[in-house]
C-alpha positions in Angstrom: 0.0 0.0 0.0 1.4 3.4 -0.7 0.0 6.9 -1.0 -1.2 9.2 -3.9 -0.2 13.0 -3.7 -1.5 15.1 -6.7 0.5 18.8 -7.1 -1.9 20.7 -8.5 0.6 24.0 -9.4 4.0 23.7 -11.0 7.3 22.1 -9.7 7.2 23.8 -5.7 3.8 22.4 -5.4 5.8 19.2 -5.4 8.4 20.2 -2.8 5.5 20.7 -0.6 4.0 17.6 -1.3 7.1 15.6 0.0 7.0 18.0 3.5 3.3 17.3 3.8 4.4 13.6 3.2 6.5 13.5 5.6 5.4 15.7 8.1 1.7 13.8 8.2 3.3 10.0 7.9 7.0 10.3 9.1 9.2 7.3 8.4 6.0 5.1 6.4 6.9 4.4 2.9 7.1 7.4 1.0 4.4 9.0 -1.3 4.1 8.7 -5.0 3.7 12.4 -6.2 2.0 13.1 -9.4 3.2 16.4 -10.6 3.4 18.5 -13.9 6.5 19.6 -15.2 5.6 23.4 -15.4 8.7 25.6 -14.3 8.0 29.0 -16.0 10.5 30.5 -18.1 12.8 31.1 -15.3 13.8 27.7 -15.3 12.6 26.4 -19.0 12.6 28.9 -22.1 9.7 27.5 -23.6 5.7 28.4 -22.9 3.8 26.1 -20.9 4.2 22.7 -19.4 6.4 19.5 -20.3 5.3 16.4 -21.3 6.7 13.0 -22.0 8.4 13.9 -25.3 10.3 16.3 -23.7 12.1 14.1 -21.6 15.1 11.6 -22.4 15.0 8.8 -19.5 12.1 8.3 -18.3 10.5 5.0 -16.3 7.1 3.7 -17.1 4.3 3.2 -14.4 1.8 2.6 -16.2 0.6 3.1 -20.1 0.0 6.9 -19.5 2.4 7.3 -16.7 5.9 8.0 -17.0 8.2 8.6 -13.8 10.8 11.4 -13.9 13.7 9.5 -12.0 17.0 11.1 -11.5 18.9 10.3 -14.7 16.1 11.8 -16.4 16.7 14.7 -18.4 14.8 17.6 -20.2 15.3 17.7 -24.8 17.3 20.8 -25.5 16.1 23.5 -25.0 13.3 22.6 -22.4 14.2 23.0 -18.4 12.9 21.2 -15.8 13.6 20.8 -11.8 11.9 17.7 -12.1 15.3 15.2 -12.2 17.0 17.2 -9.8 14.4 16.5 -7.5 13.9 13.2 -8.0 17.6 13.2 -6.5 17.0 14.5 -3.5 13.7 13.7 -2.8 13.0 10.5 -1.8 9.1 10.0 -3.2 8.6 8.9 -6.6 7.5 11.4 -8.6 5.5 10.8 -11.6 4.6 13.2 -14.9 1.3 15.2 -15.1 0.5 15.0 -19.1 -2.1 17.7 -19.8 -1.7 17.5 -23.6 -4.8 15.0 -23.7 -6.5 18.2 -21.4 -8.4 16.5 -18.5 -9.8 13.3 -20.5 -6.3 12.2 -20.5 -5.0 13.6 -16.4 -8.3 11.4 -15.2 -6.7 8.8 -17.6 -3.6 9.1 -15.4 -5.2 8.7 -12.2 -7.3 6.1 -12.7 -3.8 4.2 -13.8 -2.2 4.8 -11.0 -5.3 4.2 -8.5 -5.3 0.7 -10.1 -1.7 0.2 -10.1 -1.1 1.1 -7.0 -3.9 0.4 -4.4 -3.3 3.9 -2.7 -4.4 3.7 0.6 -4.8 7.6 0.3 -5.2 10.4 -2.3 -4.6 13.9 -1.7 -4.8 16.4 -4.5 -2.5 19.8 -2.6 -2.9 23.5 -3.8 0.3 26.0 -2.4 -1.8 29.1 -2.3 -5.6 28.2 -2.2 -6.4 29.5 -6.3 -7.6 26.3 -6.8 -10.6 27.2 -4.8 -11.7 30.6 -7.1 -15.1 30.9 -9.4 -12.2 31.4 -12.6 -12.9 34.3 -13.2 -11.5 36.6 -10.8 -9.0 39.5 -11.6 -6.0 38.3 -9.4 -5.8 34.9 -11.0 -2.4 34.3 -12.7 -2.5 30.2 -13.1 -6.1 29.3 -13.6 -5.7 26.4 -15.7 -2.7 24.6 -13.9 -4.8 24.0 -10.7 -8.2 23.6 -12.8 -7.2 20.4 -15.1 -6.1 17.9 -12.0 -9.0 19.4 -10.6 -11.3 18.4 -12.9 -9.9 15.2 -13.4 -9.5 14.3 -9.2 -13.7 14.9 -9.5 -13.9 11.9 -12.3 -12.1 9.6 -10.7 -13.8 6.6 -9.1 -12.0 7.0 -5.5 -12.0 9.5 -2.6 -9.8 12.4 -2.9 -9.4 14.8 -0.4 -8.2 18.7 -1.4 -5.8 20.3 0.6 -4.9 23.7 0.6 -1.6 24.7 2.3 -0.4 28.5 2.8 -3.8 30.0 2.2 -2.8 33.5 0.2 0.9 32.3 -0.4 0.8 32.4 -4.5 -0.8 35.6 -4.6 -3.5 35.2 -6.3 -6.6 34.8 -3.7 -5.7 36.5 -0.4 -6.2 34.2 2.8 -9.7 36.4 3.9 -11.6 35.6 0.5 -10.2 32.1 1.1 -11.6 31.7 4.8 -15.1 30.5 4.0 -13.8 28.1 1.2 -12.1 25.9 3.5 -12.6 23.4 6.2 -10.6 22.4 9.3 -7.0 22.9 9.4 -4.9 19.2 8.9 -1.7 20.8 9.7 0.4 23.3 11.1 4.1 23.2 9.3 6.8 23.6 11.9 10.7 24.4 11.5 10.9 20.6 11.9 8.7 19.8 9.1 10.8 21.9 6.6 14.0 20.1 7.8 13.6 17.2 5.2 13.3 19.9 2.3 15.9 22.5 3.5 18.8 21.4 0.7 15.8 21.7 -1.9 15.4 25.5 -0.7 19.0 26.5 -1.6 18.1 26.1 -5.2 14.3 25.6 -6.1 12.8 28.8 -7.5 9.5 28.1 -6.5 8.6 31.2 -4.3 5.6 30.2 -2.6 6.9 27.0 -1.7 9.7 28.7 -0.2 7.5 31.4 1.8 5.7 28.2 3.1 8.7 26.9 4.6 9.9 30.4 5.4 6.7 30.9 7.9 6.7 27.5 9.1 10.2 28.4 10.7 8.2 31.4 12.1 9.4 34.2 9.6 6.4 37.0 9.3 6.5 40.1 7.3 5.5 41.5 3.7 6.7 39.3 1.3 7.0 40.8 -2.3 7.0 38.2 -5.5 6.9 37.4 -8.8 7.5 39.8 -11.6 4.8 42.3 -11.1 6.1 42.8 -7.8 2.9 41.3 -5.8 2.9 41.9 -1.6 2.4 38.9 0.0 1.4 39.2 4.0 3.6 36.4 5.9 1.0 35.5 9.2 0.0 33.1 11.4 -1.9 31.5 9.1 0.8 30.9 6.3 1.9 27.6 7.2 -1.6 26.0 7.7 -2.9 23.4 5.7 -6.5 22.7 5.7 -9.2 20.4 3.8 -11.4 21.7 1.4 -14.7 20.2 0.1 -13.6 18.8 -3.4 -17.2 18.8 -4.9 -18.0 22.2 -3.7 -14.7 23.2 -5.1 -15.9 22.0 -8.7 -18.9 23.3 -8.1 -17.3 27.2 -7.9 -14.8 26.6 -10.2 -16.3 27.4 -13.5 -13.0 26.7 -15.7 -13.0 23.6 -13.9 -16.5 22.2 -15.1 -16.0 23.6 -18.3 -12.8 21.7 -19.2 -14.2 18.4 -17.7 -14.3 16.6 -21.0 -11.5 18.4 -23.0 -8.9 16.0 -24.7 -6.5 18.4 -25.7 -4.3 20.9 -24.2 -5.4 23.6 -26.6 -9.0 23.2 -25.8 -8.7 23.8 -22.2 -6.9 26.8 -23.2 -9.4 28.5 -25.3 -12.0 28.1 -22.2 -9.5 29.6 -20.2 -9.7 32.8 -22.7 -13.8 32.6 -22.9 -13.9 32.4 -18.9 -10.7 33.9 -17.5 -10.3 36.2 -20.4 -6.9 34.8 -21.1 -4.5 31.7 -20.9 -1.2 31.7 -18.7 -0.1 29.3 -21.3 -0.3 32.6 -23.5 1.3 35.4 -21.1 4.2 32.7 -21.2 4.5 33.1 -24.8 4.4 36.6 -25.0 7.1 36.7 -22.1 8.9 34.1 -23.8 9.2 36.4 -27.2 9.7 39.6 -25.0 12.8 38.3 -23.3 14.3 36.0 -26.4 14.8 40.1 -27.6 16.9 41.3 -24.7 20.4 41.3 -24.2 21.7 39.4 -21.1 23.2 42.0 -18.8 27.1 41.5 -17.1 26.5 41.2 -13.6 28.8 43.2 -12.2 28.8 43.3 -8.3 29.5 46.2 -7.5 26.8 47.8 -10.1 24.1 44.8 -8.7 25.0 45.8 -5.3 24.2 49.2 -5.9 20.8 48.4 -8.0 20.2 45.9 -5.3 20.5 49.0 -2.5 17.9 51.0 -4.9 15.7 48.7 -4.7 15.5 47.5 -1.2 14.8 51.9 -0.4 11.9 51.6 -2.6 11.1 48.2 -1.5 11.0 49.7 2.4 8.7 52.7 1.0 5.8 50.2 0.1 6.6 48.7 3.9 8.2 45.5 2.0 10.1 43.2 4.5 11.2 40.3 2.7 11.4 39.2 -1.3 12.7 36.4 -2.7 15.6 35.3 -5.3 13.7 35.0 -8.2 11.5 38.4 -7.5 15.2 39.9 -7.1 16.8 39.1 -10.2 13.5 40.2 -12.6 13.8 43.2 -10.1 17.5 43.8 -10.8 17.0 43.2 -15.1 18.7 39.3 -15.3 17.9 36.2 -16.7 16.8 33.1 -15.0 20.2 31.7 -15.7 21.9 34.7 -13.3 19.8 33.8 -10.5 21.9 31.4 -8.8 25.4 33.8 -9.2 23.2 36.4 -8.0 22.2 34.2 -4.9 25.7 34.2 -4.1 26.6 37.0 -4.8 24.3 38.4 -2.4 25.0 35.6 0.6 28.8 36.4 0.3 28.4 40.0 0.6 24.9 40.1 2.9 24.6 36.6 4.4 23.0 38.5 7.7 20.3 39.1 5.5 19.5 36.1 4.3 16.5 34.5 6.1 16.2 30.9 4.3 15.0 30.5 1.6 13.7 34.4 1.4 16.0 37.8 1.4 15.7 40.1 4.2 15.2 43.8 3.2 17.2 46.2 5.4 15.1 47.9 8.1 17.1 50.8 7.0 19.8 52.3 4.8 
């Protein structure tokens, strides 16, 4: 017997999948977590999630499923965190295909439920935008969360829905999300992130990483992703709580629509008629944006100096904390900077360095 963990969201969804793993069943054989390969363009140059044929060295589970073990590796030029943290994770993780739109995801799952006998299935949202109508003005990843949800509601098994880090991704903040939600499951602790900390040093994912940042009791204003969003760090950040799944369908309006899509492109084009756009297609236009900029020298002394610009303007809008991928959009580099501008920064500030988020100076 073993257990089924859905990530509904990109690759951090599945670094909180293996703490929630192991912080609800410790030392028990560890869960098999079924997860898209979605790393926005900071990690992978090209629009919109992986599947299959972008991989070299992959391990069949079943006739849909492919796990991403280690020696797995992403088809030039494609990007994925997937093999690295099949290294240094110890669940199995296994590849979310959502060309064959939620037809083929339910496909998937109802593979794996027969192949493996899961004693448990639990399909986890970082953030709690899995639980919106679809339609309202904050969303930024509609469709990512609404195709496993669709296809965890056609499955013949019990699923439960679990939100952790209601507000973390920015896109619902954790009042709207109050009535949505049941009984908290889980509180993450310092000791629960333990397990994950090595992951931290490197995975981009930011609300992950503010997830594990309050659960070792960090609190503050959190600023994020590229439009710069504020992010309250509270009490409340590292709970996890059930939600109803039904009742989530039920609001979710891109979910029901997509129920019986077989392609990847026709869930996108109801995620234009109801959300009025497609991430899929903010990714492309991102993606041609930045294949038209020159890659700037990172020079420390001139980062240093940008990097003391910003944190004064940062302080203005009573920001307290940001995080490594924010910084280097922030500070005009690529994706592939981000990790020499990590270092940069922990060789010449490591006091402000609050893992995995960066501490913004209380003053000049």
């Amino acid at each position: 017997m073993t257990r089924l963990i859905v990530a509904a969201g990109g690759g951090g969804d599945a670094v909180a999948a293996s703490m929630l793993d192991a912080a609800l069943y410790g030392d028990a054989d560890p869960a098999v977590i079924l997860t898209y390969a979605w790393d926005r363009l900071l990690i992978d140059p090209l629009p919109g999630p992986r599947g299959p044929a972008d991989f070299t060295g992959l391990r069949p589970l079943t006739r849909s499923v492919q796990a991403v073990p280690a020696g797995a590796r992403p088809v030039a030029p494609a990007g994925s965190t997937l093999p690295r943290l099949a290294a240094e994770l110890p669940q199995t993780l296994a590849l979310i295909d959502p060309h064959h739109g939620a037809v083929g995801i339910t496909r998937q799952l109802e593979e794996l439920i027969e192949h493996l006998a899961p004693e448990s299935i639990d399909l986890l949202d970082v953030g709690g935008d899995i639980l919106a109508h679809g339609n309202e003005p904050t969303l930024r990843s509609p469709l990512a969360d609404a195709l496993p949800l669709a296809a965890c509601c056609q499955v013949n098994a019990p699923v439960r829905l679990l939100v952790a880090g209601p507000g973390l991704d920015g896109e619902l903040p954790a009042d709207l999300l109050h009535d949505r939600m049941g009984p908290t499951v889980l509180t993450f602790t310092a000791e629960h992130v333990e397990p994950i900390s090595s992951v931290l040093e490197w995975h981009p994912s930011e609300a992950t990483g503010m997830l594990a940042a309050t659960a070792r009791g960090l609190r503050g204003l959190c600023e994020v992703r590229d439009a710069g969003l504020p992010i309250p760090l509270t009490d409340e950040s590292p709970t996890v709580h059930e939600a109803d799944l039904d009742d989530t369908l039920n609001r979710n309006q891109l979910a029901r629509a997509i129920l019986t899509t077989q392609t990847l492109e026709q869930a996108e084009q109801h995620s234009r008629e109801i959300c009025g756009y497609s991430e899929i297609d903010y990714e492309r236009n991102k993606a041609s944006w930045l294949g038209t900029r020159q890659e700037q020298k990172l020079d420390p002394e001139t980062t240093l100096h940008q990097l003391d610009q910003f944190e004064a303007k940062a302080r203005s809008r009573g920001i307290t904390h940001t995080t490594f991928r924010h910084l280097t959009e922030a500070l005009d580099l690529n994706g592939n900077q981000r990790q020499d501008l990590r270092n940069l920064l922990l060789n010449n500030r490591p006091e402000q360095y609050q893992p995995p988020l960066w501490r913004i100076r209380p003053e000049a």
